[in-house]
C-alpha positions in Angstrom: 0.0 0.0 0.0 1.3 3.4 -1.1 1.4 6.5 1.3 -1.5 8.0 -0.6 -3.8 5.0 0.0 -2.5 4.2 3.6 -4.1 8.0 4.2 -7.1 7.1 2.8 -7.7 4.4 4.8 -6.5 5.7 7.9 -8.5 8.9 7.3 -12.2 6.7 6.9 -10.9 5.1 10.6 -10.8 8.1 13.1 -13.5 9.6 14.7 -14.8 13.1 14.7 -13.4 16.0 17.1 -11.7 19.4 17.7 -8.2 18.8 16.2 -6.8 21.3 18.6 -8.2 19.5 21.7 -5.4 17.1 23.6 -7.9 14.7 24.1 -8.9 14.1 20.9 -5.4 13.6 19.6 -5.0 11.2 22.2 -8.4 9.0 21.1 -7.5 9.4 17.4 -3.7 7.9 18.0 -5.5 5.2 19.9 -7.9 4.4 17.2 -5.3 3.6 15.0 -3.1 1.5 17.4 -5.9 -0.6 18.0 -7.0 -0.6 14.6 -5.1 -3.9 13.1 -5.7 -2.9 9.3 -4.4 0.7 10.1 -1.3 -1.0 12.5 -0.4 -3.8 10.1 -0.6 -1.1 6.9 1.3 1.5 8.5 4.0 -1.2 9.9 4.1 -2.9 6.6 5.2 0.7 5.0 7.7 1.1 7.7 9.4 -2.0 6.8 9.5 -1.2 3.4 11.0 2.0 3.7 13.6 0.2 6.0 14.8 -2.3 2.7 16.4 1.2 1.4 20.3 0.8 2.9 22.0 4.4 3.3 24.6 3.1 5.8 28.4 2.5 5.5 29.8 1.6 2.1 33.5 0.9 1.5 32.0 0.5 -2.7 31.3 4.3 -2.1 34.1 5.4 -0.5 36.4 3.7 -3.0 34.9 5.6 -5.6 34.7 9.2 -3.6 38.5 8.2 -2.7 39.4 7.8 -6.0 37.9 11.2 -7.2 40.1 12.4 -4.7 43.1 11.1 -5.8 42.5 12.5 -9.1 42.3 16.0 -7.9 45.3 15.7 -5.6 47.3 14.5 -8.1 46.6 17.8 -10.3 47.0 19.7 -7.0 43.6 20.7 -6.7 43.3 20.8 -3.0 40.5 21.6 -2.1 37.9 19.1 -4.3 40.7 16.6 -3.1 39.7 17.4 0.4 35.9 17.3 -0.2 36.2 14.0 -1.8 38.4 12.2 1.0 36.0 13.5 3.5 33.6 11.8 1.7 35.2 8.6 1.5 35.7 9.1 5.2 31.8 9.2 5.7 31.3 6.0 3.8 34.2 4.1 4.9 33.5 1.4 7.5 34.6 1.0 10.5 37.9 -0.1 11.1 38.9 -1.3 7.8 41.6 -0.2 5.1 39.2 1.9 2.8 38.4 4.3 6.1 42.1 3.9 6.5 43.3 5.4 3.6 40.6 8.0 3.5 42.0 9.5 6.7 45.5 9.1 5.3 44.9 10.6 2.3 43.3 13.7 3.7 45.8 14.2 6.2 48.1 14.4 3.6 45.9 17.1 1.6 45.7 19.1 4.8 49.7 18.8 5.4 49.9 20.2 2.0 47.5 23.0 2.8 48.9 23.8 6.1 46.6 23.1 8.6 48.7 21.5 10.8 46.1 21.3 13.9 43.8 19.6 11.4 46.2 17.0 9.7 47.5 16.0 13.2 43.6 14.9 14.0 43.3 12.8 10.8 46.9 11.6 11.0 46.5 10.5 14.9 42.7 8.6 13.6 44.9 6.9 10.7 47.5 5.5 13.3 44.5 4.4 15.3 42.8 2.5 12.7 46.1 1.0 11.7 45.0 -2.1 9.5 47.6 -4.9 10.0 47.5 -4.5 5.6 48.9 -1.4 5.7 51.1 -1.0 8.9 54.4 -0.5 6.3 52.2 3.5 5.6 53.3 4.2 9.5 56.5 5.6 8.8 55.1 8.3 6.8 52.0 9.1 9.4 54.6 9.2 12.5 56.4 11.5 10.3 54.0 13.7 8.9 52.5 13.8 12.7 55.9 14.9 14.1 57.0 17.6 11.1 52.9 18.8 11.7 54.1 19.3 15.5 57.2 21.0 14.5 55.7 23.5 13.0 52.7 24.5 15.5 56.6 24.7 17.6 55.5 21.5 19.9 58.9 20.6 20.0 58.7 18.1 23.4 55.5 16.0 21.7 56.9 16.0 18.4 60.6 14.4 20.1 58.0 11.9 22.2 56.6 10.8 18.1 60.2 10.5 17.0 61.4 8.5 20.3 58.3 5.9 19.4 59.0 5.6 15.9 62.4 4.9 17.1 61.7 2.1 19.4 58.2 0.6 18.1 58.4 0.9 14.0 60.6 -1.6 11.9 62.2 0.8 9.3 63.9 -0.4 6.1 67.1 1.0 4.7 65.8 4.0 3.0 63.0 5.2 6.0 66.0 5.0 8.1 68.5 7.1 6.6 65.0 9.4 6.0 64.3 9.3 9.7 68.2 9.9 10.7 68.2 13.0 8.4 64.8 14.2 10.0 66.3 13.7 13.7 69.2 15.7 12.6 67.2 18.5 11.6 65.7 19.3 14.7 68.4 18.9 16.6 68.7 21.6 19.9 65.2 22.5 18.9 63.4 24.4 22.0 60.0 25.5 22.0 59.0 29.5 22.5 56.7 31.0 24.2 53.2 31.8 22.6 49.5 33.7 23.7 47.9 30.5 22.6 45.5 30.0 25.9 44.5 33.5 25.3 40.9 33.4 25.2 38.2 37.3 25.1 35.9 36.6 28.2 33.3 38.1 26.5 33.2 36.2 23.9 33.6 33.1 25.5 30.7 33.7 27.8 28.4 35.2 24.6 29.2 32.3 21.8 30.8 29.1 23.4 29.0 26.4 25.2 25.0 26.5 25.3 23.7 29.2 27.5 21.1 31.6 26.2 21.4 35.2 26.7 19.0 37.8 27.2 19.8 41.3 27.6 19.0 42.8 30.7 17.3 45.9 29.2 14.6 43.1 28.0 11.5 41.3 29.7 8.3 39.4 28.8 4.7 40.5 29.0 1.5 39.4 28.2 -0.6 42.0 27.1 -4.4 41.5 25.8 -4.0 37.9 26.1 -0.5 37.7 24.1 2.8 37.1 25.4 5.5 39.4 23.4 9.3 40.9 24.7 9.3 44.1 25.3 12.5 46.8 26.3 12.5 48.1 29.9 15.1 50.4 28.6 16.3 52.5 25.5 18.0 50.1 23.1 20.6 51.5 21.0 20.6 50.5 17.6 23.1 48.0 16.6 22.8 46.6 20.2 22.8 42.7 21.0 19.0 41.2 22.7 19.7 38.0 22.4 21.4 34.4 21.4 19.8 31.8 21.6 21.4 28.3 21.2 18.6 25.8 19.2 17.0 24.0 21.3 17.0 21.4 18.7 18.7 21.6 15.0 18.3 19.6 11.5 20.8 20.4 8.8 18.9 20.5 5.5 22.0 19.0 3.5 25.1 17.1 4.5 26.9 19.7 2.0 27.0 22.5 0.2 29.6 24.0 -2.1 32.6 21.7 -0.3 31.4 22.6 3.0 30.3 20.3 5.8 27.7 21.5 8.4 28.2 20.0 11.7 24.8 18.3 12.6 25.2 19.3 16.0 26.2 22.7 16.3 25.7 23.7 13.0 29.3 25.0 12.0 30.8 24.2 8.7 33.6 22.1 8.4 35.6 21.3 5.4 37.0 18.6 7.6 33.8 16.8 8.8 34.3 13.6 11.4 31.4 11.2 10.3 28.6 9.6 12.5 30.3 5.7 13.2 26.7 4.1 12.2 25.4 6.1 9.4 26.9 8.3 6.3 23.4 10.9 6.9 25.3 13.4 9.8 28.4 14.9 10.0 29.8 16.8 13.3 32.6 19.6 13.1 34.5 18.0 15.7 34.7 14.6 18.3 33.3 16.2 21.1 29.8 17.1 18.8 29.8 13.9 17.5 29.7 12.4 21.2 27.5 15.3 22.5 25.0 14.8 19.3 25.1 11.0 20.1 23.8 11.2 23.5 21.3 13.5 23.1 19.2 12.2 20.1 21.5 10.5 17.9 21.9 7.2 19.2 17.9 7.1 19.1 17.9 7.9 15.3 20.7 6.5 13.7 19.6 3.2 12.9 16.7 4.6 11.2 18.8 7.4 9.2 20.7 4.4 7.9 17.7 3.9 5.9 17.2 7.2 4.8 13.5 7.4 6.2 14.2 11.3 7.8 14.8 12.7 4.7 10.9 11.2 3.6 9.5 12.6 6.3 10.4 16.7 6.5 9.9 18.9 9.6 8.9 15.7 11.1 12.3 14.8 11.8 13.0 17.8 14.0 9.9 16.9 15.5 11.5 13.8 16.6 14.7 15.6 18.1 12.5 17.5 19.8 11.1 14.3 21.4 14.0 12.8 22.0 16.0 16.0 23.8 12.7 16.9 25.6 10.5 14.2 26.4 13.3 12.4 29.2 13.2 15.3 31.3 9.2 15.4 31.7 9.7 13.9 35.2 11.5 16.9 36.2 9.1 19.1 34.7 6.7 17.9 36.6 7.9 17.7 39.7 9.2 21.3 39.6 6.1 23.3 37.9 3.2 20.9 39.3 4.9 19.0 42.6 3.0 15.9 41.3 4.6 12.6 41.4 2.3 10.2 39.2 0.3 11.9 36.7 -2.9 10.1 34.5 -2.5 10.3 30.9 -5.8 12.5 30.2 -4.8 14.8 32.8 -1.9 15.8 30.9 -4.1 19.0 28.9 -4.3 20.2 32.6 -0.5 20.2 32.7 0.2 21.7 29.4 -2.2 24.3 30.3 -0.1 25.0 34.2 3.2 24.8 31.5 2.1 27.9 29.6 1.1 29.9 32.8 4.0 29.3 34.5 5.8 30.2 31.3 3.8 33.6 30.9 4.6 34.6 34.7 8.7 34.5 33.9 11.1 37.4 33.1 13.4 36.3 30.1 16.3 36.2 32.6 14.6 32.9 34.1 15.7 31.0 31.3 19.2 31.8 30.2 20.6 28.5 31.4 19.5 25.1 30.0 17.1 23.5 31.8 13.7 21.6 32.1 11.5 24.9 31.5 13.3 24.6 28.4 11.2 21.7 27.3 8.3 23.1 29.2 8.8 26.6 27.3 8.7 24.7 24.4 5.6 23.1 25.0 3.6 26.4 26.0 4.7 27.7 22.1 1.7 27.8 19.7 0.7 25.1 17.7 -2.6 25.9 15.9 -3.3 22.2 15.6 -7.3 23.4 15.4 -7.0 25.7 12.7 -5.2 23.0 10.0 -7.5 22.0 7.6 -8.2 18.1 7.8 -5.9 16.7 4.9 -3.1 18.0 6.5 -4.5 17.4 10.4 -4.3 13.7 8.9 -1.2 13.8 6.8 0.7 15.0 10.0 -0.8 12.3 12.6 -0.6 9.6 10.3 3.6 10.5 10.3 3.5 10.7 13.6 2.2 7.4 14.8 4.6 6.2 11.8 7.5 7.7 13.4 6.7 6.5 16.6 6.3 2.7 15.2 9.7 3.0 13.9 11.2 4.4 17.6 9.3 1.7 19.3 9.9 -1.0 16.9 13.7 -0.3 16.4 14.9 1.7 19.4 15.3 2.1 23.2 14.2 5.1 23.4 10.9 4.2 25.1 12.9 2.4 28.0 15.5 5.4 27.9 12.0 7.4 28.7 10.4 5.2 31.3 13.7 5.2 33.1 14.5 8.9 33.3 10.4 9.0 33.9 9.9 6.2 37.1 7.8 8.2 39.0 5.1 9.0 36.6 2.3 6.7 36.6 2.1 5.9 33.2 2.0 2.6 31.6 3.9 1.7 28.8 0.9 1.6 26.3 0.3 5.1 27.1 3.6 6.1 26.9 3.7 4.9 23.6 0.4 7.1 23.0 1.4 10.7 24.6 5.0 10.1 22.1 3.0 10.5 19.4 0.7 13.2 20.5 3.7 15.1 21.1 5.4 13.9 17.7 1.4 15.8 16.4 1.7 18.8 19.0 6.1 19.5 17.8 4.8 18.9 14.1 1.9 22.1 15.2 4.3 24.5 16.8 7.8 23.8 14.4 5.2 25.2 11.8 4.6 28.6 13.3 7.7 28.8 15.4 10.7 27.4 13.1 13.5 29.3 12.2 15.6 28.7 9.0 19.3 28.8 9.3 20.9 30.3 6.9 24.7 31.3 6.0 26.4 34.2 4.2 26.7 32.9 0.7 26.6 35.0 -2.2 25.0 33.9 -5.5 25.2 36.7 -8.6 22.9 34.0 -10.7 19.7 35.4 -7.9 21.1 38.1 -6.4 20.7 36.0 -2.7 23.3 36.7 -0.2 22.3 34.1 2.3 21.5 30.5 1.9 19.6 28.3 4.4 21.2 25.3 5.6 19.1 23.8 8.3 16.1 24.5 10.2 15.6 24.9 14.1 13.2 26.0 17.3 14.0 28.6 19.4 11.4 28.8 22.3 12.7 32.4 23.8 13.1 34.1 20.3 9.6 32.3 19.1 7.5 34.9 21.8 8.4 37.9 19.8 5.5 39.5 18.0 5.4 40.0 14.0 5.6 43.0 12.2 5.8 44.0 8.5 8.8 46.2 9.6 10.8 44.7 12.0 13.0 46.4 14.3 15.9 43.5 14.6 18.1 41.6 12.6 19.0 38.0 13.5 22.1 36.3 12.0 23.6 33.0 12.6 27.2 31.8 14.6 26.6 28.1 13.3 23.1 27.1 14.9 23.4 29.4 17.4 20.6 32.5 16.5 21.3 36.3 17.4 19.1 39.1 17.7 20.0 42.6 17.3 18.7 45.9 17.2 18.2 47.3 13.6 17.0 50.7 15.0 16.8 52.8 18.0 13.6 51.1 20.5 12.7 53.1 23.3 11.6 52.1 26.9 8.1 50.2 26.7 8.3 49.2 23.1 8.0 45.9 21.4 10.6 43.7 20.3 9.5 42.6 16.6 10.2 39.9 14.2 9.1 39.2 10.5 7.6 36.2 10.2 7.6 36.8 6.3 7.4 39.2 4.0 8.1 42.5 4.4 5.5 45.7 4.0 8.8 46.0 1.4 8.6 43.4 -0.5 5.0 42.0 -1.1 2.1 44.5 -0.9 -0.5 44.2 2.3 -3.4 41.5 0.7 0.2 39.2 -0.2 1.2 39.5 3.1 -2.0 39.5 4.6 -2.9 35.8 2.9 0.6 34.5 3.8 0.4 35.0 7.5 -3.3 34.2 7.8 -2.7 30.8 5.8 1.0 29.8 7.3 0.2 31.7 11.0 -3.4 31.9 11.3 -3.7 35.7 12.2 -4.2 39.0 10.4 -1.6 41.3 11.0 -3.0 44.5 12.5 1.1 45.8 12.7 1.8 49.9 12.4 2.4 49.2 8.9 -1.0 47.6 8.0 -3.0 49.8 10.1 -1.6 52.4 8.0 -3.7 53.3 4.7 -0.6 55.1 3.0 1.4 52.4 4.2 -0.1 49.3 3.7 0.4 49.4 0.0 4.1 50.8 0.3 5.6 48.6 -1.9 3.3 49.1 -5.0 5.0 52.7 -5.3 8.6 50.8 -6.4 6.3 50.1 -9.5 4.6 53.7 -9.5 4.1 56.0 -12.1 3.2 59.9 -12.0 0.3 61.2 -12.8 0.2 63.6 -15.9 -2.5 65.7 -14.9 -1.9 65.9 -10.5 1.6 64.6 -10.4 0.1 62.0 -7.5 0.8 58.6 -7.7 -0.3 55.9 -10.2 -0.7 52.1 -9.1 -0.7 49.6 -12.5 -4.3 47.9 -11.0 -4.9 44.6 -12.0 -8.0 46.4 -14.3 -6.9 49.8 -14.9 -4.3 52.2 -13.6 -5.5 54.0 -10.6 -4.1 57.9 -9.4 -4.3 57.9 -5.7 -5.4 61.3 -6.2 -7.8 61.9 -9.3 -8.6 58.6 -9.8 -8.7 56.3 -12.8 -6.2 58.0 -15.6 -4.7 56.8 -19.1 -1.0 55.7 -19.2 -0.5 55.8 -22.5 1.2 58.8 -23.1 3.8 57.8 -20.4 4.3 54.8 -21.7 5.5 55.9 -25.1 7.3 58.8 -23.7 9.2 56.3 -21.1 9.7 53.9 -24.7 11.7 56.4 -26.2 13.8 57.4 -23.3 14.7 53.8 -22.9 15.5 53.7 -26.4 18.0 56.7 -26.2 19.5 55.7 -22.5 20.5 52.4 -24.1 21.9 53.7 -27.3 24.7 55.7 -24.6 27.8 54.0 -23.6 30.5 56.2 -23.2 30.5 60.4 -22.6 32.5 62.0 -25.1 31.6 65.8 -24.3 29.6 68.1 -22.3 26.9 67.9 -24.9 26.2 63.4 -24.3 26.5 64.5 -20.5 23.8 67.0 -20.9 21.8 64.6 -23.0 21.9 62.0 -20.7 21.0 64.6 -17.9 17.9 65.1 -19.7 17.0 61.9 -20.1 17.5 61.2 -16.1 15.2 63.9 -15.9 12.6 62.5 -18.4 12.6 59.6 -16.2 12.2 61.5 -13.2 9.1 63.2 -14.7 6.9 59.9 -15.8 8.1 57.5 -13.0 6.8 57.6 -9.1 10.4 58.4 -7.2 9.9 55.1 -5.8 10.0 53.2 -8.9 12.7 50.7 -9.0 13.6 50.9 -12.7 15.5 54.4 -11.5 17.8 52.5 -9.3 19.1 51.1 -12.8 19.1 54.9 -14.2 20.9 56.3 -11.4 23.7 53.2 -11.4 24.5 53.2 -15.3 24.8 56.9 -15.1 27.2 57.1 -12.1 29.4 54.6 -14.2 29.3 56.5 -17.7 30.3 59.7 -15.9 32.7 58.1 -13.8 34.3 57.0 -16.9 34.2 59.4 -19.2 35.9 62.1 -15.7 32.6 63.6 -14.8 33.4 62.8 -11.4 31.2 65.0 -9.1 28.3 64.1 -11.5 29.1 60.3 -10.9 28.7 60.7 -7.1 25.9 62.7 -7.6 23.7 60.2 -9.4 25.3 57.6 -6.7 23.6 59.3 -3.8 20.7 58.7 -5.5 21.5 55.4 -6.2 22.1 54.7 -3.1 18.6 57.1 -1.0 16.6 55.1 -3.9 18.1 51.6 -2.4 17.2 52.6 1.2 13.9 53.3 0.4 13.3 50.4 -1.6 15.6 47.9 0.8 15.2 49.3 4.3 18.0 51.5 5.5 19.9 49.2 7.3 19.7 46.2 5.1 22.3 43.9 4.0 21.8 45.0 0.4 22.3 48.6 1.6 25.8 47.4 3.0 27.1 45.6 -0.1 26.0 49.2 -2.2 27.7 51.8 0.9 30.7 49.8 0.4 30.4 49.4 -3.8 30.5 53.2 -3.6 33.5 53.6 -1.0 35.7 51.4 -3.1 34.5 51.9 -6.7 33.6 55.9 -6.9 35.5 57.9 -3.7 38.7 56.2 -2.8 39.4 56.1 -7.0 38.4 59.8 -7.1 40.2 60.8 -3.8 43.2 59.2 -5.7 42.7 61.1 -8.6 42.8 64.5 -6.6 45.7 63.6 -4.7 47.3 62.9 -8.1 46.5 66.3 -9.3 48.1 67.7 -6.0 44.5 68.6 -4.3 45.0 66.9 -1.3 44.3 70.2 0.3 41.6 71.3 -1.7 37.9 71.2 -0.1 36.6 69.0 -2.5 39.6 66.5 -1.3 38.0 66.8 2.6 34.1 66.9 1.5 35.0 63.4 -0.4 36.9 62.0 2.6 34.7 62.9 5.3 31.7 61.2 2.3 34.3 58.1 2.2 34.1 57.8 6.2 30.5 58.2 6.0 30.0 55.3 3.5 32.3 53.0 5.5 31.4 53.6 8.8 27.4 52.4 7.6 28.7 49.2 5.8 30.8 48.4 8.8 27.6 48.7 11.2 25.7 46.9 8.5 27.6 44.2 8.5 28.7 44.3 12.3 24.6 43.9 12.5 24.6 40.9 10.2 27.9 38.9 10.7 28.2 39.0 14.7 31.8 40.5 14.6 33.3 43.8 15.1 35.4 45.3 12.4 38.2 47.1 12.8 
């Protein structure tokens, strides 16, 4: 039976009910497990999704090996690395194809010079150590030793050459190479270095798994919503909050040559594979062992199969179980002092979760703990308001997912364990891990966060990517608006908030769930957040009448009798002042200044720079200043005057440029940054060159383009300070 047909029938089987009541979830999953058609179907497409093998291969890591020999032998480093690290992730355990993965990338990295990373892959070579291939040690000891040498660990790179010295069996010509490399370092001594030297702020801001709030921030419920709100002025530029994930799926293994570490989320070109499947990568040992007893060890049997990747935000549904759902016990002990609890009674609790949850200052939760789960479980779901294909489609996964954790895991007994003193049998267990598998399913929908890296790509002008997807129960309270007043950026899985603008005492803290008022007009928006969120946004912005519709002006015309502004209607175009008017004349004028503006390439005289003036001008007259087809004007004109030595006239048109690109993109976007510092580099540093050439360093114009250059840098630089979580220099 197909997944299609397994709906169907599950779908005729469950009884009728409010989807967003606990109770009905609860008789719905125990229809089906009692159902024996429904169980047997649903188990019979389990097992066939398990006959699909996506484990360990030493076939496929041959082959990725291979490739990578290829492009290390035409010194192509870095696709030489990519492929070895693949081999790596397919190579099984403790055999000569993992072997010589590891070898082979250690040497790639010794040739790169990363020394701290060829000493980890030689060291796992040297463990695995194949009785096949133990004549290859000679050159790992030796490569381990030069690798120390040159990090100037001169004492543990003399304790690798004293073992190869007693332990390895060298022939003629690996001895008079080892004599010659004793020789060499000789009276070596190691210097002192600042190596331990570690910023405390940054320490205690981006390394281990704390959350941070800033003080100047609280939570409220107001009118029956909870939301963060400032207790102080908040400068803009100012850091509110990072939030580790409370649980994290990469979307991809890879992208591009880079690994992302399915723990924290960092990429690694090195990545140090799961020892059970070839699905999740980890930047480094101690994620691999952290990820592994967390959720891991729960899922990796089944990612061997390659059933998560079927299943979509389902699969960080299950992390979510499998982080959360052991520390219940404690929950419950701390927010309800109750030490057996009935499995219907358990709506009560979620309900005592959420007030509990509402009565707390943001500060309450900066360390882990179990309100973390319970935080978790007081986010929105709107479970009631999905339509009943999908109310189906997302049960019927979840009971299948919980077939496959019961069937082929100890994860249940992991749960009654940590769990003892609840009064729960196991059938019910069973029962409430599905419900929440449902519940997870509800709230990842409206409380998810993509995460995304800095990756530029010219072919659709994106300058972030996602790579993963993860919940964030502190940063899920705030609030939508169609202008927000933060940015949030990403150090691996890690999410941080900042303040875009200046927020003053008693203000909301707003994210975008969406769209922008800036980039889809208010019924686009409006249709997106009631269908994906359930609400209609009643933000500053919508509630605005000469706002709502902001972004229809970046198409705008003017209007030939009143000058107001034109909207191209779906039915006719409509002045916002005089009413219903006919573009036809401005459409043929605009034809023929098109025509003209791309007949110009170069300025010969005054006469073309006049011309081209005009034309500007002609453009000026018929379009709405909003309309984005100027930002093209403004740019191509900057350049031809620029090149033809109509300097001032080429920062002139560039101011425009760049007011246009503020209004269109948001002042203190990332697009905005990338054009500030197109302008610093490409128009005033080359013109403040060309003055200082023609001895006018003095000159006025020489300090009003300076003091313009520092003006341009200093926004980029807070731009991207804002987006990239560093501080420039």
């Amino acid at each position: 039976m197909d997944w299609f047909s397994l709906l169907d029938t599950f779908k005729q089987k469950l009884p009728s009910g409010d989807r967003g009541d606990f109770k009905y979830q609860v008789r719905c999953v125990r229809e089906v497990m009692r159902n024996t058609e429904i169980r047997k179907n649903t188990l019979d497409y389990v097992q066939r999704a398990r006959e699909i093998v996506n484990g360990k291969s030493n076939v496929e890591s041959f082959k990725y090996r291979s490739l990578g020999n290829e492009f290390y032998k035409s010194k192509d480093l870095d696709k030489a690395l990519f492929y070895y690290s693949n081999a790596i992730i397919y190579g099984e355990q403790d055999t000569e194809h993992l072997f010589y993965a590891y070898s082979n990338r250690s040497a790639t990295l010794y040739h790169k010079f990363d020394w701290e990373l060829c000493i980890k892959d030689t060291e796992k070579a040297i463990e695995i150590r194949p009785s096949v291939v133990v004549d290859k040690q000679f050159i790992l000891y030796k490569r381990l030793a030069e690798c120390l040498i040159h990090l100037n660990k001169i004492e543990k790179a003399l304790e690798v050459i004293s073992h190869m010295d007693s332990e390895l069996t060298l022939n003629e010509k690996q001895l008079a190479e080892f004599n010659e490399f004793k020789d060499k370092i000789k009276g070596r001594t190691e210097s002192k270095s600042d190596d331990n030297y570690i910023d405390v702020a940054l320490s205690a801001m981006f390394i281990g798994n704390d959350i941070y709030s800033s003080s100047q921030l609280n939570m409220r419920k107001i009118n029956g919503y909870r939301g963060i709100y400032c207790n102080r002025d908040i400068e803009a530029g100012q850091l509110l909050f990072i939030e580790p994930a409370y649980a994290s799926v990469t979307l991809n293994r890879e992208q591009d040559e880079l690994f992302f570490c399915d723990s924290c989320g960092i990429s690694t070109k090195t990545p140090v594979p799961c020892p059970g499947c070839s699905e999740h990568v980890y930047c480094a040992n101690e994620c691999q062992v952290l990820a592994w007893e967390k959720y891991h060890k729960w899922e990796c049997l089944i990612s061997q199969h390659g059933f998560w990747k079927t299943v979509g935000i389902a699969h960080l549904a299950s992390r979510l179980l499998f982080v959360g759902l052991p520390t219940l016990s404690s929950t419950l002990y701390t927010l309800n002092n109750k030490a057996s609890l009935k499995l219907e009674e358990i709506s009560e609790l979620l309900k005592l979760i959420t007030t509990t949850i509402d009565s707390k200052a943001c500060s309450y939760y900066k360390s882990p703990s179990v309100f973390n789960y319970a935080f978790l479980l007081s986010l929105v779901d709107n479970i009631q308001e999905l339509n009943k294909e999908d109310f189906y489609k997302y049960l019927l996964t979840a009971v299948m997912i919980t077939l496959q954790i019961h069937n082929h895991t100890k994860f249940v007994d992991h749960v009654l364990n940590r769990n003892a003193d609840i009064g729960v049998v196991l059938d019910d267990w069973i029962t409430l891990i599905a419900v929440l598998l449902l519940q997870h399913i509800g709230k990842l929908i409206c409380n998810a966060s993509s995460i995304s890296i800095y990756k530029p790509d010219p072919s659709s002008l994106e300058n972030f990517s996602c790579v993963g997807s993860g919940i964030y129960p502190m940063i899920s309270v705030m609030n939508h608006s169609c202008n927000s007043n933060i940015v949030t950026s990403f150090v691996g899985s890690k999410q941080v908030v900042k303040a875009r603008y200046k927020i003053k005492k008693d203000e909301e803290i707003f994210n975008c769930y969406g769209t922008t008022f800036r980039t889809a007009d208010f019924e686009q928006r409006q249709f997106w957040l009631l269908n994906q969120y359930h609400f209609k946004c009643e933000c500053i912005i919508c509630s605005n009448p000469h706002m709502r519709d902001f972004s229809k002006t970046f198409f705008a015309y003017k209007c030939m009798n009143c000058k107001g502004t034109v909207i191209q209607d779906v039915e006719k175009p409509f002045c916002m002042r005089c009413g219903v008017v006919d573009l036809g004349k401005t459409f043929k004028e605009l034809e023929k200044l098109r025509k003209k503006f791309d007949s110009l390439h170069a300025l010969t005289n005054e006469n073309e720079k006049d011309q081209i003036t005009l034309i500007c001008y002609g453009f000026e007259r018929n379009l709405h200043k909003n309309n984005n087809e100027l930002l093209e004007i403004y740019k191509r004109m900057s350049e031809m005057c620029f090149e033809s030595g109509y300097y001032e006239d080429a920062i002139h048109y560039y101011d425009k440029y760049i007011t246009l690109s503020e209004t269109i993109c948001g002042d203190h976007t990332f697009e905005v940054a990338e054009i500030y510092y197109e302008f610093s580099i490409n128009i005033l540093m080359k013109y403040l060159k060309h003055l200082a050439n023609a001895n006018k360093k003095k000159s006025v114009l020489y300090r009003l383009t300076f003091n313009k250059l520092k003006f341009a840098l200093k926004k980029a630089l807070f731009i991207y300070e804002l987006y990239f979580c560093v501080q420039f220099d």
